[in-house]
C-alpha positions as CSV (number, residue, x, y, z in Angstrom):
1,X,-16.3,46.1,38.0
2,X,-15.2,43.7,40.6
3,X,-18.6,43.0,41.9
4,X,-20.2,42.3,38.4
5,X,-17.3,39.5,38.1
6,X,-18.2,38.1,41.4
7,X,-22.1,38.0,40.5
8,X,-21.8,36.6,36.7
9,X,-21.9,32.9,37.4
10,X,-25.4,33.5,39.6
11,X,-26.6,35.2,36.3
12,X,-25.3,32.2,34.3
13,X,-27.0,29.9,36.3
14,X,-30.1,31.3,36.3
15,X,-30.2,31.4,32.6
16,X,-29.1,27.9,32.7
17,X,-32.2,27.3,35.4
18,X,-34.5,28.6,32.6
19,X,-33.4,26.8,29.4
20,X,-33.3,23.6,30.8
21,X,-31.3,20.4,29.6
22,X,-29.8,20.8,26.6
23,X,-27.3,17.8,26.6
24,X,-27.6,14.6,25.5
25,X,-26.2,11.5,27.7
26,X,-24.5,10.4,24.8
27,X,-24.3,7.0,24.0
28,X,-27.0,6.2,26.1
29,X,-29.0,8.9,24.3
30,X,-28.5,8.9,20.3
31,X,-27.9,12.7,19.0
32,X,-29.5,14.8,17.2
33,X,-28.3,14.5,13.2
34,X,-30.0,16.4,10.7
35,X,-30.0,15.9,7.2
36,X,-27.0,18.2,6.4
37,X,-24.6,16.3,8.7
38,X,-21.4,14.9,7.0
39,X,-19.9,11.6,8.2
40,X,-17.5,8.8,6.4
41,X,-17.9,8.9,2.7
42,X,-19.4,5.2,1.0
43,X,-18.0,4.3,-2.2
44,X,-20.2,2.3,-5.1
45,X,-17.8,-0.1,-6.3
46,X,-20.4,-0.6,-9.1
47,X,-20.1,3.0,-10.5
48,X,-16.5,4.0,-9.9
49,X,-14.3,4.2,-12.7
50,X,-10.8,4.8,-10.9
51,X,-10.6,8.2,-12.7
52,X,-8.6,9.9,-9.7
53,X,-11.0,13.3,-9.5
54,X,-11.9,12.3,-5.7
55,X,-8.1,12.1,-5.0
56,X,-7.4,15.2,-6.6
57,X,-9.9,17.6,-4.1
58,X,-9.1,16.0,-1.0
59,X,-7.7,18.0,1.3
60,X,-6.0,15.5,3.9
61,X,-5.0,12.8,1.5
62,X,-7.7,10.4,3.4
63,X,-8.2,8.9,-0.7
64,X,-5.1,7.7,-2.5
65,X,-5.1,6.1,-6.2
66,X,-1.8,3.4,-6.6
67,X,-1.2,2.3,-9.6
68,X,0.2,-1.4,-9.7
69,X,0.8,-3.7,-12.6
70,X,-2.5,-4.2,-14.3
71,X,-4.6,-2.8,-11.2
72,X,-5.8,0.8,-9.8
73,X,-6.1,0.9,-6.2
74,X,-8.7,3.2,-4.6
75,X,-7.8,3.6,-1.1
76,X,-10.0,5.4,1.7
77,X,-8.0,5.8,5.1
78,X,-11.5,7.3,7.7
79,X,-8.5,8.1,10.0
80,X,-7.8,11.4,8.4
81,X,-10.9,12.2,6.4
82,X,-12.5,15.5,7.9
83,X,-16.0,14.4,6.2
84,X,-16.1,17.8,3.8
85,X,-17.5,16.2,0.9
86,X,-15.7,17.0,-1.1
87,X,-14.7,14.2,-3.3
88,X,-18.6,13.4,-3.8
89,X,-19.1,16.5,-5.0
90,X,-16.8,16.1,-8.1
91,X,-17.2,12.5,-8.5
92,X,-18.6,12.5,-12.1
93,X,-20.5,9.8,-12.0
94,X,-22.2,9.9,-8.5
95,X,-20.0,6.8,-7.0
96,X,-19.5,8.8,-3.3
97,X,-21.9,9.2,-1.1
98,X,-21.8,11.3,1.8
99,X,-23.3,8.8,4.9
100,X,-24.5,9.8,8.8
101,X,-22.2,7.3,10.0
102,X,-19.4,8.8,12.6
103,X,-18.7,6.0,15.4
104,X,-15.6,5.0,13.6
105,X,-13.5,4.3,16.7
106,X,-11.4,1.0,16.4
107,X,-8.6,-0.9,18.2
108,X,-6.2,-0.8,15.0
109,X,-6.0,1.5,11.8
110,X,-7.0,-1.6,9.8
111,X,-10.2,-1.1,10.4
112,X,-10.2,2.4,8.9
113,X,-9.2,1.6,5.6
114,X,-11.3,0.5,2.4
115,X,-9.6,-0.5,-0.7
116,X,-11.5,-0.6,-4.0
117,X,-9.5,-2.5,-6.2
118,X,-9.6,-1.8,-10.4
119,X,-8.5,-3.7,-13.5
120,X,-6.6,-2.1,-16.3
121,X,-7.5,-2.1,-19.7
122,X,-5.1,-3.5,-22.4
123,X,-3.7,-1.5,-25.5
124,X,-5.6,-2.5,-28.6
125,X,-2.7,-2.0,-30.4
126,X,0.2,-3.6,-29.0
127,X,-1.5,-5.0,-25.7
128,X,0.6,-3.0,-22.8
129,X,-1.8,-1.5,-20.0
130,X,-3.9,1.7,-20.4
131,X,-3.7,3.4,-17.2
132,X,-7.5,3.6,-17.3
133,X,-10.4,1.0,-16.4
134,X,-13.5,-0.4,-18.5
135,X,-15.8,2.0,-17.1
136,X,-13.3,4.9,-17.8
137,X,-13.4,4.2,-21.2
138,X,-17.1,3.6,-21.4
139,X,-17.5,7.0,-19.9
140,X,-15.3,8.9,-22.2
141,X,-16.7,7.7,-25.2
142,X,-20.4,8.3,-23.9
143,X,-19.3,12.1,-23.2
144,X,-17.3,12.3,-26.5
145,X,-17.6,10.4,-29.3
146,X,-15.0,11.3,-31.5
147,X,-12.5,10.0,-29.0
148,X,-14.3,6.5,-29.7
149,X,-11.4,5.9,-32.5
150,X,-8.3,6.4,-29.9
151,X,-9.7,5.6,-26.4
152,X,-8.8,1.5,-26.9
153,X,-4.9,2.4,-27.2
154,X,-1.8,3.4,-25.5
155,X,-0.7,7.2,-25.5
156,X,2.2,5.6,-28.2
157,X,-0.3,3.7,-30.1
158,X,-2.8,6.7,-30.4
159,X,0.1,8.7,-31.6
160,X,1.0,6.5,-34.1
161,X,-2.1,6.3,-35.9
162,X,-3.1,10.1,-35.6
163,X,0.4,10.6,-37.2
164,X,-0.8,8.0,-40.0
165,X,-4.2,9.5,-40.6
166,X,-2.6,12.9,-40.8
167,X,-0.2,11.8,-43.5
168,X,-3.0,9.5,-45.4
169,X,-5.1,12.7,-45.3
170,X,-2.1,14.7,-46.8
171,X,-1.8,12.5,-49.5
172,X,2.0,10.8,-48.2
173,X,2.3,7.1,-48.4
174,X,3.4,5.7,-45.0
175,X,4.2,2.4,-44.0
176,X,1.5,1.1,-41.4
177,X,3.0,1.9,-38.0
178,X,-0.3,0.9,-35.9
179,X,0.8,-2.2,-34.9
């Protein structure tokens, strides 16, 4: 046993001898990177809709959604992303985009955040904010029409006039509470 220890890095070398080079003198050299390799996500500012589904599937918080005033915040910290995919995958209308890109190395954490900044929609009814942006709306009403009636108002608002309908439709005479 002792001498098969003493002879194993002869035998590694050997194979070593007949394989050949197998490194690359990276960054002299670029590396290999086939199709299937995953680096920092890309975000179309054109096609998100600030619905959240991204934030909700990733795994090391690299994608946060803040919620200020009239505005949604998108926010995309490389520093902790672990380039699974994930969020592209469930992004419902194809905004993320998985790129090849992985030399993300910078002097200050700055550089490793993108922000994608929303606007909120206003109530139809009594003009507060929505929670949800143009191309929220636009997509909900695409994928189901019926919500075309109650997608321009606050939660309240919507309640209201579902409440209203329902009594019109049972015959009551309401006062009109849709503001």
């Amino acid at each position: 046993m002792g001498l098969k220890k003493l002879f194993k890095p002869f035998k590694l070398i050997s194979v070593a001898r007949r394989s050949g080079v197998v490194t690359v003198l990276y960054p002299y050299q670029k590396p290999l990177i086939t199709t299937e390799f995953r680096g920092k996500i890309s975000i179309d500012a054109s096609k998100c809709m600030g619905c959240g589904a991204c934030v909700n599937v990733c795994p090391p918080n690299a994608l946060t959604l803040n919620r200020r005033d009239n505005t949604i915040i998108l926010n995309y910290f490389m520093g902790r992303c672990i380039f699974c995919g994930r969020c592209a995958e469930v992004c419902p209308v194809g905004a993320i985009t998985v790129t090849h890109e992985f030399e993300l190395a910078s002097m200050s954490t700055r550089d490793l955040n993108e922000s994608l900044v929303h606007q909120v929609e206003k109530c139809s009814g009594c003009g507060g904010g929505l929670g949800a942006t143009r191309r929220k709306l636009q997509y909900v009403i695409l994928h189901s029409p019926t919500a075309e009636n109650y997608v321009h108002l606050c939660p309240d608002c919507r309640k209201k006039r579902f409440i209203n309908a329902l009594a019109m439709k049972m015959g009551a005479r309401t006062e009109n509470v849709e503001g």
